[in-house]
N, C-alpha and C positions, 0 to 999 in steps of 0.2 A: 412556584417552588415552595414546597413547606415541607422540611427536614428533607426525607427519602424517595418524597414523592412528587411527580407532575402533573401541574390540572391543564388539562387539553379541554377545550369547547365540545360540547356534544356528547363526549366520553367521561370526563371527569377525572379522580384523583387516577393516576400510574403509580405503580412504584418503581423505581429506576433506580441504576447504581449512576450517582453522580461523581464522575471522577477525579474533576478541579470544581474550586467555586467561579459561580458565575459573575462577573463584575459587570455592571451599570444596569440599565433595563434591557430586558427582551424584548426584539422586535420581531423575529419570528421562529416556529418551531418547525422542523421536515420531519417527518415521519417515515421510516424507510424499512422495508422489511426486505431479509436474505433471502434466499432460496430454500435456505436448510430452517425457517421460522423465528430466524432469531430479528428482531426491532430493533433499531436506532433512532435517537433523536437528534438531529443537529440544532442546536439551538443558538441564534444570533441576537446578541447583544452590544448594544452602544454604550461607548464611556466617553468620559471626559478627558480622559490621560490625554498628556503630551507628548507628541512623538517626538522621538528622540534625532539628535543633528546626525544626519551621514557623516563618518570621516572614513578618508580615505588611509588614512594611516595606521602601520600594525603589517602583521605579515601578509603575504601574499602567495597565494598557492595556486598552482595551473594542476587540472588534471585532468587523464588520458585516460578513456575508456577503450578496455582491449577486451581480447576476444580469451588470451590467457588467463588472464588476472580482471577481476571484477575494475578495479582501478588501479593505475599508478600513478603520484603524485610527482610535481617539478622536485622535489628536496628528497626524492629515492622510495617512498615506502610504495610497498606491494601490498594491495587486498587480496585475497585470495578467493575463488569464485565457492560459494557453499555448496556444502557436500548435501546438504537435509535438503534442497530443493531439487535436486536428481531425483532421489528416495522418495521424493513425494510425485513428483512426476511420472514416475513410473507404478507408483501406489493407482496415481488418477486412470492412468492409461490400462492397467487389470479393472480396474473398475466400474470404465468405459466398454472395455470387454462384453464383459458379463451384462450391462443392459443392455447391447444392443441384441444379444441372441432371449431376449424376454418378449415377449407374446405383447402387443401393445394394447392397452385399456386393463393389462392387468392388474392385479394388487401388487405381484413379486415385482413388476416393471416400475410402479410408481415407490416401493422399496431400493431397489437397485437407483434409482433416477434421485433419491433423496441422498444412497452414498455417494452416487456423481457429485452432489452439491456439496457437502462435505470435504471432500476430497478436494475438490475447486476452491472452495474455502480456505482449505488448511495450506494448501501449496501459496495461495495468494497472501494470506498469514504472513507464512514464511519468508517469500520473498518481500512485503513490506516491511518486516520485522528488519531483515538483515537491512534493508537502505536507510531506514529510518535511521539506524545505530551508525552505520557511516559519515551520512549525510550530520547528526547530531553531532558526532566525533569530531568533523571536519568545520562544523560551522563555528561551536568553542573557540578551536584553537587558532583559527584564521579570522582575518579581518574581510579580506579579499577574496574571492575565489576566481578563476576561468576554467569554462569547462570549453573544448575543443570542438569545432564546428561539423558535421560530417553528412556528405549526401546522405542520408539514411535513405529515402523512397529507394533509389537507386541497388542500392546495400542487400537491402529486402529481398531484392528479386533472386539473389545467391541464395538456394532452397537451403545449402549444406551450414551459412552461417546466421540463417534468420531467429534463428531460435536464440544466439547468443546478442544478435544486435538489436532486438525487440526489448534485452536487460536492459543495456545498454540506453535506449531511451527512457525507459522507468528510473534508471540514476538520473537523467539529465532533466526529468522533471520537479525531481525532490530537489 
């Protein structure tokens, strides 16, 4: 790391937007590219910090993943499921459209096959956008959480609610 830029083996200096600073040494870099061309580096570093004692003490919140509402918590509050990720979904699905009637090996197909990517991008965006904010909302203000156990494999096989309970496990992994 020197100011803005990344020295990778082989390649040399990057310039990169570094978001947080990096605390102790680098142990290793991943290099990861999107669909749509855009690079990411994960970069793993060791420190010396002390981790901090678990307590149990502080408030305690249970919540319930529904097919209504994104969540509802045990002490009453209602998420409400996002409206910008319909809107993107159906953005992806015109989009979808359109390359699958393209000529394949062609130029318009690998155009069309680049807004696919985009589009898959942006919707995934979205929906990590919105859990992050949740999941960040709810880890603040609680000490405790439970999240609610549920056959999902099972769940799945219901064609009519898979699309909301597929959310459903993306909250319960954050």
């Amino acid at each position: 790391m020197e100011g803005r830029k990344l020295f990778l083996p082989k390649i040399g200096h990057v310039k990169a937007k570094i978001h947080r600073e990096i605390v102790g040494t680098i142990k290793t870099v991943t290099i990861s590219k999107t669909p749509t061309g855009k690079y990411f580096a994960a970069i793993l570093a060791e420190n010396e910090l002390i981790q901090p004692e678990v307590s149990y003490e502080g408030k305690i919140l249970g919540i319930d993943v529904g097919l209504t509402h994104l969540a509802i918590t045990s002490d009453g509050s209602k998420f409400d499921n996002p409206r910008h990720i319909a809107k993107a979904a159906k953005n992806l699905r015109r989009k979808q459209q359109s390359l699958s009637h393209k000529v394949k090996g062609s130029n318009n197909r690998n155009k069309a096959r680049f807004l696919v990517a985009k589009a898959h991008e942006k919707t995934a965006n979205a929906r990590k956008n919105t859990l992050h904010k949740l999941s960040k909302q709810l880890v603040d203000e609680n000490q405790v959480i439970a999240v609610e156990d549920l056959h999902v494999k099972g769940m799945m096989k219901n064609h009519c609610l898979a699309k909301a309970i597929s959310r459903e496990i993306a909250l319960k992994k954050l």
